[in-house]
C-alpha positions as CSV (number, residue, x, y, z in Angstrom):
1,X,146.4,202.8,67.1
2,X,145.5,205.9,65.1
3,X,144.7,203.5,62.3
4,X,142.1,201.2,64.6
5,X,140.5,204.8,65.8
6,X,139.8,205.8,62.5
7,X,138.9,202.8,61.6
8,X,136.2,202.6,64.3
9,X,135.0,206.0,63.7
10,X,134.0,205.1,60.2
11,X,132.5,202.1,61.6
12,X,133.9,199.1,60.0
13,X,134.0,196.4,62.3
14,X,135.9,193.9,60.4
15,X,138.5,196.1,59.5
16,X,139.0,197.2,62.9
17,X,138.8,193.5,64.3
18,X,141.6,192.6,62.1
19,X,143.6,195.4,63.2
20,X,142.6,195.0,67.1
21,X,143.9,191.4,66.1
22,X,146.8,192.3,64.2
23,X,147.9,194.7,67.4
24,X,147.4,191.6,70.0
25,X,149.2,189.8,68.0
26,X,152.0,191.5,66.4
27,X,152.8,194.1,69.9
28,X,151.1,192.2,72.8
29,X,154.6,192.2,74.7
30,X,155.0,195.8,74.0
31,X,151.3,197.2,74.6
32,X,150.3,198.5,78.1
33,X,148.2,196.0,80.7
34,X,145.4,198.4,80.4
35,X,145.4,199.2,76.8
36,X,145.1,195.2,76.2
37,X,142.2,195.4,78.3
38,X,140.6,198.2,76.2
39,X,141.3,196.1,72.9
40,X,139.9,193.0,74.0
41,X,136.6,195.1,75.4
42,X,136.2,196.5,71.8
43,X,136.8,192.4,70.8
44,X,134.0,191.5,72.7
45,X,131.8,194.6,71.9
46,X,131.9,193.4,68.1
47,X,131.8,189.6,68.7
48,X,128.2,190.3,70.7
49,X,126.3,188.2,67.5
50,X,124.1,190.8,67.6
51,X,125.2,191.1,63.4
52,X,127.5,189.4,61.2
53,X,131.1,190.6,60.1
54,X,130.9,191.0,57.0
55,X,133.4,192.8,54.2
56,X,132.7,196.3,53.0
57,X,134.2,195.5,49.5
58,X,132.5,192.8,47.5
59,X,135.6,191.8,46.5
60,X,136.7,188.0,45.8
61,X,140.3,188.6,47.4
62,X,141.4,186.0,49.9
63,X,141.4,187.7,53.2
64,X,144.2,187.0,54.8
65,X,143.9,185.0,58.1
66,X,145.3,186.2,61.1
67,X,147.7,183.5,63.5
68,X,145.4,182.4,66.1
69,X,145.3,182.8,69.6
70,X,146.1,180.5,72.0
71,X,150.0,180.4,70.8
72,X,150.3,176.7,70.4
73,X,154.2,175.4,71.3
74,X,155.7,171.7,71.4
75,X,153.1,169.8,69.2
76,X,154.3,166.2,69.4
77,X,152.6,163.2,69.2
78,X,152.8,160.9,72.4
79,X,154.1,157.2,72.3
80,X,152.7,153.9,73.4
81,X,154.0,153.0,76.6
82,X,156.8,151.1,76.3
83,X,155.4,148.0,77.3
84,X,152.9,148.1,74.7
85,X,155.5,149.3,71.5
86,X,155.8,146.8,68.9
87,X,159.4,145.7,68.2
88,X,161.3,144.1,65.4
89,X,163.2,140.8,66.1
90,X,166.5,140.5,63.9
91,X,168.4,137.5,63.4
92,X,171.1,137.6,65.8
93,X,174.7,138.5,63.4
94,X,178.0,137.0,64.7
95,X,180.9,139.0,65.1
96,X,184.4,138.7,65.7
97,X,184.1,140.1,68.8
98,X,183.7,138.1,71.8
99,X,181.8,140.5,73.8
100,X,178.0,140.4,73.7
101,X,178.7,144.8,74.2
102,X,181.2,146.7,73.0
103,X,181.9,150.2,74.3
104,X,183.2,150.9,70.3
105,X,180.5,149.6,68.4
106,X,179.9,152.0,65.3
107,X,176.5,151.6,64.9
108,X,174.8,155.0,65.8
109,X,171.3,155.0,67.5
110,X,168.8,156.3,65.3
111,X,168.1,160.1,65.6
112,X,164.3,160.2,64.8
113,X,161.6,157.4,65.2
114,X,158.4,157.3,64.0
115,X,155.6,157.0,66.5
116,X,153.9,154.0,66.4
117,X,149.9,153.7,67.3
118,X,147.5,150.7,67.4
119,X,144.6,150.4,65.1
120,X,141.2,151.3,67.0
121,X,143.0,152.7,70.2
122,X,142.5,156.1,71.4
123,X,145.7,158.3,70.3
124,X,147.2,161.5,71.9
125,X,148.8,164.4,70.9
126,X,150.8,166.8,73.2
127,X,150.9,170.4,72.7
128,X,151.7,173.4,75.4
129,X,149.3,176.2,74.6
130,X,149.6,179.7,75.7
131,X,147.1,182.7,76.5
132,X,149.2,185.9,76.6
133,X,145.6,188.4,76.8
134,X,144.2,189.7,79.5
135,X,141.1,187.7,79.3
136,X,140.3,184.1,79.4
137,X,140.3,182.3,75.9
138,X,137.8,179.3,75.2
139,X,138.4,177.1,71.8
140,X,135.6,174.9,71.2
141,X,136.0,172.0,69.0
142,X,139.4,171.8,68.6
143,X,140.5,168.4,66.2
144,X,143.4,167.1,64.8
145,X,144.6,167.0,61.3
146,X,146.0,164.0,59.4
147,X,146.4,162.8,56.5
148,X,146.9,159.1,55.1
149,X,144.2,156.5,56.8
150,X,140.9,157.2,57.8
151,X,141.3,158.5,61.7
152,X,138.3,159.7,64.0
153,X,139.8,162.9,65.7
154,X,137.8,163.6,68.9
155,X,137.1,167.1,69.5
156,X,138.2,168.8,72.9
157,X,137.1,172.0,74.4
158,X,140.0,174.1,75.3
159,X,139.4,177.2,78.8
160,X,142.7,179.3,79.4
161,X,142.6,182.0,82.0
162,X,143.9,185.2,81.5
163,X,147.8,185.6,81.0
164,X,148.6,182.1,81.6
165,X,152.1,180.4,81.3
166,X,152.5,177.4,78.9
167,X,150.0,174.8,79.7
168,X,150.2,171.1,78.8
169,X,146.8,169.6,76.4
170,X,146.4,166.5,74.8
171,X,144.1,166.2,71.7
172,X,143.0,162.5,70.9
173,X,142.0,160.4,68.2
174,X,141.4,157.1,66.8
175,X,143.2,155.2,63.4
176,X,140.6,153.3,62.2
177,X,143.1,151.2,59.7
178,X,146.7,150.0,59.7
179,X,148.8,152.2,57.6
180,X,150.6,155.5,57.5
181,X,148.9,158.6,59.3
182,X,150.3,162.2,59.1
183,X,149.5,164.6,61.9
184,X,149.6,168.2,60.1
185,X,148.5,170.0,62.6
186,X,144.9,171.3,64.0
187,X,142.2,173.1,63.6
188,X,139.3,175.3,65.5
């Protein structure tokens, strides 16, 4: 804290927006209701647009990028409903056995499956996201990420009140061809 004052006393708003966001994010569960209030006021008094952040040091360092709020949890990609999966048929093996079932059959169920989508039908993904301030958070344009085929990601708008619990979203998006897609992650 003795840092961010001193920072703000010389009057360099980034540096003290990265440390305001450093604090929030590193200490949140161990900083005071009303000092999270104060942080997030000084948040919003250098996020009025009024001027650009901009670096004191013309310096071509990579600036470090902080771990964004909301806290995003659970980030799956949700099935086709299981009348609509596709399936493969196998040729039906004979055994020696002549039960159809056997309680001692040693073929193990696969442990992970890939998710299958259609071509040209909307997609979701599930994630739980988290706001832990004491003020309401609003991501615009949140998308997904792939990789692999082309894929439309639709953006969403994301509103989460103050201090709220884990909350279920859904971000969506289209394949556009058959092949394999990799969902690393998103981005606002």
């Amino acid at each position: 804290m003795d840092m961010l004052s001193l920072s703000r006393s010389l009057g360099n708003k980034l540096d003290s927006v990265k440390l305001i966001c450093h604090i929030l994010e590193e200490h949140i569960k161990d900083i005071d209701l009303d000092i999270q209030r104060d942080l997030i006021d000084w948040l919003e008094e250098y996020s009025d647009g009024k001027e650009p952040l901009h670096n004191e040091i013309d310096s071509e360092l990579e600036i470090k990028l902080i771990k964004p709020l909301p806290i995003i949890k659970d980030f799956h990609p949700k099935k086709l409903p299981y009348h609509l999966e596709p399936f493969k048929s196998n040729n039906i093996k004979r055994t020696d056995n002549p039960f159809i079932f056997s309680s001692l059959s040693t073929k193990k169920p696969k442990d992970k499956k890939d998710v299958v989508w259609v071509c040209g039908d909307v997609s979701e993904v599930v994630m739980f996201v988290e706001n832990p301030l004491p003020a309401e958070i609003k991501v615009n344009n949140m998308t997904l990420i792939t990789d692999g085929i082309p894929f439309e990601a639709h953006p969403a708008t994301l509103a989460l009140p103050a201090e709220s619990g884990f909350i279920p979203f859904m971000l969506l998006g289209t394949p556009k061809e058959a092949g394999t897609l990799v969902i690393k992650g998103c981005c606002y």
